[in-house]
C-alpha positions in Angstrom: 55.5 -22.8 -34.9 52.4 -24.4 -34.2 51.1 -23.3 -38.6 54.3 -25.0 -39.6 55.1 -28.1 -38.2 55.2 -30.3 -40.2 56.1 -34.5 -38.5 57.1 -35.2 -42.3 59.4 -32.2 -43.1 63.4 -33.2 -43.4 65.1 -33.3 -40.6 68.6 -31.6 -39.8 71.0 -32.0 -37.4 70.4 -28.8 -35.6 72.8 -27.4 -33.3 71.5 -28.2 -29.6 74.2 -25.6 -28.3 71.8 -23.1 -29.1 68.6 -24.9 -27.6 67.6 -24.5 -24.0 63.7 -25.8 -24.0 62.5 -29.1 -22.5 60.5 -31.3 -24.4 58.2 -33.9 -22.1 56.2 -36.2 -24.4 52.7 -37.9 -23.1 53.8 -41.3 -25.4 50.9 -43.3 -24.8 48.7 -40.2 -25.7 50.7 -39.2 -28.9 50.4 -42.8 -29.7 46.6 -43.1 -30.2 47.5 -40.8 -33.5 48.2 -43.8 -34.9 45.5 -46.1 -33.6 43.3 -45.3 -36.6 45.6 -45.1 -39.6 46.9 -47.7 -41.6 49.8 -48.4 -39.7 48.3 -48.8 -36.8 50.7 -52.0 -36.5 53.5 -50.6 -37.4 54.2 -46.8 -36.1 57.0 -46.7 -34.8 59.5 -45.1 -37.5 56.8 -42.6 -37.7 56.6 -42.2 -33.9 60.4 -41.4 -33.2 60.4 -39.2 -36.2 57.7 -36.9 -34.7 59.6 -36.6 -31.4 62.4 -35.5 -33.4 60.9 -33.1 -35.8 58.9 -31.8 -32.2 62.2 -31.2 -30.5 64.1 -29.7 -33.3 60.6 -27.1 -34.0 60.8 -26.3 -29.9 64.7 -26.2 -29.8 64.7 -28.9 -27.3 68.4 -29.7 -24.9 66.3 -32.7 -23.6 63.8 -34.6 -24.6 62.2 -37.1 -21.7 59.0 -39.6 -23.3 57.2 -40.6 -20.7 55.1 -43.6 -21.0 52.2 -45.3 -18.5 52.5 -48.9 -17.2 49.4 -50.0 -16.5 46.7 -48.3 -14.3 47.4 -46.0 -11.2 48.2 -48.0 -8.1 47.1 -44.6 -6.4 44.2 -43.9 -8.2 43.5 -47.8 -7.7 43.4 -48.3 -4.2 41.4 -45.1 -3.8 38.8 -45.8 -6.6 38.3 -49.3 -7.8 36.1 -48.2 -10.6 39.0 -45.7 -12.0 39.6 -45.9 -15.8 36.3 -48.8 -15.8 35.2 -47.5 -18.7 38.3 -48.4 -20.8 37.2 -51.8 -21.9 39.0 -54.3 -24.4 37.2 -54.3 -27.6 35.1 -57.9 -28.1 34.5 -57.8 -31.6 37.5 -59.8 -32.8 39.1 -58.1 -35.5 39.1 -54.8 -33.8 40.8 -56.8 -30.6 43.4 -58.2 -33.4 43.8 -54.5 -34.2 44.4 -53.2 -30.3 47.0 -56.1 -29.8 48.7 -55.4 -32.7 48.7 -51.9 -31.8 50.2 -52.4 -28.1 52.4 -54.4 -29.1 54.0 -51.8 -30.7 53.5 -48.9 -28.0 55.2 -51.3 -25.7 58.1 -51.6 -27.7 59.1 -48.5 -28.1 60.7 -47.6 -25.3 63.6 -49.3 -26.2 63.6 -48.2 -29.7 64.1 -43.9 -28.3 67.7 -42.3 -28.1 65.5 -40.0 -25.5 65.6 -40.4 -22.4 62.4 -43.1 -21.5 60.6 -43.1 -17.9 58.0 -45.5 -17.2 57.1 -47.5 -14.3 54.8 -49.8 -13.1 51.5 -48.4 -11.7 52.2 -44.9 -12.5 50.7 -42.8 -15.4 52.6 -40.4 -17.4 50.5 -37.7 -16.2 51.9 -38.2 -12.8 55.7 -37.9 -14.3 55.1 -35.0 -16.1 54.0 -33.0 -13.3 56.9 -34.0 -11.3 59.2 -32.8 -13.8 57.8 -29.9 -14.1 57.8 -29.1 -10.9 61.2 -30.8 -10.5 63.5 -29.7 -13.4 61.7 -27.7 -15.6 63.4 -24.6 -13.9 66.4 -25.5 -15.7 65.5 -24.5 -18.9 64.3 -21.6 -21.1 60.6 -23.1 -21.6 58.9 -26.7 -21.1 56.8 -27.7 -23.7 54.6 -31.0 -23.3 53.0 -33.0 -25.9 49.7 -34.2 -25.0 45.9 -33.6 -25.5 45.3 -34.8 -21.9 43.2 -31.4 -21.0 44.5 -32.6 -16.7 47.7 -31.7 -17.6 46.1 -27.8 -18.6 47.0 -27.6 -14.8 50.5 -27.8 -15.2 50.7 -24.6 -16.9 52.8 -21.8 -16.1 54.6 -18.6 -17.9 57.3 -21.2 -18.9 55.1 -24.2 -19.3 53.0 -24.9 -22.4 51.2 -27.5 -23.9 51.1 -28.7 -27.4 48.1 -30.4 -28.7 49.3 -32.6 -31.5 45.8 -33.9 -32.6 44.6 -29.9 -33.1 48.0 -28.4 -34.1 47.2 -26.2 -31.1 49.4 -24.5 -28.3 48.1 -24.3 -25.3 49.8 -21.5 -22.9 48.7 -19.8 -20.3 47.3 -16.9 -22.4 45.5 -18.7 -24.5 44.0 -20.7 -21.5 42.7 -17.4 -20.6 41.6 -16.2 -24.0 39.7 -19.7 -24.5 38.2 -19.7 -20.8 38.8 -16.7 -19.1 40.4 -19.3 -16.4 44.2 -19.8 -14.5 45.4 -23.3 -14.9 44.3 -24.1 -10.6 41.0 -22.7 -11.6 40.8 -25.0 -14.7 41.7 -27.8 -11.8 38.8 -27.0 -9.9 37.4 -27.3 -12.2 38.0 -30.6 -13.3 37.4 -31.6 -9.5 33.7 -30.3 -9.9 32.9 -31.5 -13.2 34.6 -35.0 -12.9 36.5 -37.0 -15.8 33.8 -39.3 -17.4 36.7 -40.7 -20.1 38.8 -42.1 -16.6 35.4 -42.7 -15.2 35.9 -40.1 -12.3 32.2 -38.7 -11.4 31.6 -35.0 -11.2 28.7 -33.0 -9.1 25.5 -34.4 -11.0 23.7 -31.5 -13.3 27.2 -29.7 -13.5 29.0 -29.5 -16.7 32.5 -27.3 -18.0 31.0 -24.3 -18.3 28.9 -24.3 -15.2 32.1 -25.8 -13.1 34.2 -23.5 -14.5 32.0 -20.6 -13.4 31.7 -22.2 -10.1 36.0 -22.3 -10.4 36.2 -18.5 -11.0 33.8 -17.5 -8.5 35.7 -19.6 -5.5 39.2 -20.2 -6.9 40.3 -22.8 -4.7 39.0 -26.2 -3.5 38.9 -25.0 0.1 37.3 -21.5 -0.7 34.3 -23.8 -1.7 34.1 -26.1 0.9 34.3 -23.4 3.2 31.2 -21.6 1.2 29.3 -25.0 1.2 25.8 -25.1 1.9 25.6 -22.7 -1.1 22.0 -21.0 -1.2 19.8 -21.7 -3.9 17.1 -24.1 -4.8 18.7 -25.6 -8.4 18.6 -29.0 -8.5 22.8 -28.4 -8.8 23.1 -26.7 -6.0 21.3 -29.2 -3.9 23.9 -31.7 -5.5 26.8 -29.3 -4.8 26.0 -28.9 -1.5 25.4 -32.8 -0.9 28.8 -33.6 -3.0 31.4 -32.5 -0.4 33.2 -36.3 0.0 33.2 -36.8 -3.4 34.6 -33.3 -4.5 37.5 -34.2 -1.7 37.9 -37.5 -3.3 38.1 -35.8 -6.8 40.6 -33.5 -5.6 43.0 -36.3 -5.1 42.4 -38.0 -7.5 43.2 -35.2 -10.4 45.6 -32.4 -8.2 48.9 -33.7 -10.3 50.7 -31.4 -8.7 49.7 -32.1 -4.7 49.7 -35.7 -5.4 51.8 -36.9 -7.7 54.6 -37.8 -5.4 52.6 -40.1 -3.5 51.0 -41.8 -7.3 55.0 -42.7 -8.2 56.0 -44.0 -4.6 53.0 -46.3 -5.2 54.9 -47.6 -8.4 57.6 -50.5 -8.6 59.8 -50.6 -11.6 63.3 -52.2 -10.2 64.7 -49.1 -8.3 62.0 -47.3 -6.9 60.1 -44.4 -9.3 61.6 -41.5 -7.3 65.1 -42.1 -6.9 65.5 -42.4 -10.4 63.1 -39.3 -11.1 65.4 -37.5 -8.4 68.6 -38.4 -10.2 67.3 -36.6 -13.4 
């Protein structure tokens, strides 16, 4: 699929009596696509078309765009300095461009046939891995659209990934292929490394290949812990060994799936998040 899709190609009706996938899409992610072209103020024709021509290629029954509303709540109250790095340009024409630009990403959920979830304080990434903990066991195969490399923890035998800025599929096989890693290990990752785009700090002198090392050897959060003081005289290790607060910190702030539940209660959006997620 991945060689052929094509965001431009005709579209059919198809015939969705034949289609059993889910198709979640990270909207504020697939957005930025369009950040640097020339319609960067004016996407939004080409926006729904993609969604369509992505859930005709994946024979989606449903199609849910999830979009974020502002910064965590959670992640917030926990970390004050979450996401600090994401600055509003100052040079004015590039801020003309931004505005321009969100004006149209915040219009669009009213301009979907799909079905459109976003609320106030909560973060796509934390809808996503409710539903596919929550619903995705309704359907053949769940395929989200992101290049958010957090949400690599969401995989499963019948959850994959596509990367629309690569044209790459991201499945658990190939998560293996590429890293010789499971999607909790990828986590743990993650947790040791830290997220410098969302301005989450990782064990200093530790990179991806060194956490992920670290993720194979111990597998889970606690195995680690439990193996801390690690023996060695590496300037990382001494930092591993002093980093066990912050790795626990970490964890909640990236395990989607442990903690999502409490990032959408934190959210407000008329009815609260999760009675409308649980009527889904």
């Amino acid at each position: 699929m991945t060689k052929s899709w094509n965001d431009l190609a005709d579209l059919q009706e198809p015939d969705y009596s034949t289609y059993n996938n889910l198709l979640i899409v990270d909207a504020n992610n697939l957005s930025y696509r369009w950040l640097q072209r020339a319609n960067y103020a004016s996407f939004d024709a080409d926006f729904i078309r993609t969604i369509q021509s992505l859930a005709k290629s994946y024979e989606a029954a449903r199609t849910i765009v999830c979009f974020d509303f502002g910064k965590s709540y959670y992640r917030m109250d926990m970390h004050e300095e979450y996401k600090g790095t994401h600055k509003k340009p100052q040079d004015e024409e590039e801020a003309k461009k931004y505005e321009d630009f969100f004006a149209v990403l915040n219009a669009l959920p009213d301009q979907l046939d799909d079905e459109v979830l976003k609320f106030r304080g909560v973060e796509a990434d934390d809808i996503l891995a409710w539903l596919t903990q929550n619903i995705s066991n309704r359907y053949d195969h769940t395929w989200i659209v992101s290049s958010d490399r957090d949400l690599y923890q969401l995989i499963d035998e019948n959850i994959s990934i596509f990367n629309i800025f690569g044209r790459k599929e991201v499945t658990i096989q190939t998560l293996q292929e590429d890293f010789q890693i499971t999607p909790s290990e990828y986590m743990l990752s993650r947790i040791i490394e830290g997220d410098k785009s969302d301005n989450i700090l990782g064990i200093d002198g530790i990179g991806p290949k060194r956490a992920q090392a670290l993720a194979r050897e111990y597998k889970t959060l606690d195995n680690l812990l439990e193996a801390l003081p690690i023996k060695g005289k590496s300037k990382y290790i001494t930092n591993l060994n002093a980093g066990r607060e912050q790795l626990i910190r970490n964890e909640k702030l990236i395990n989607l799936k442990q903690y999502c539940i409490e990032a959408i209660c934190t959210g407000k959006e008329g009815e609260q998040p999760l009675e409308r997620l649980a009527s889904l």
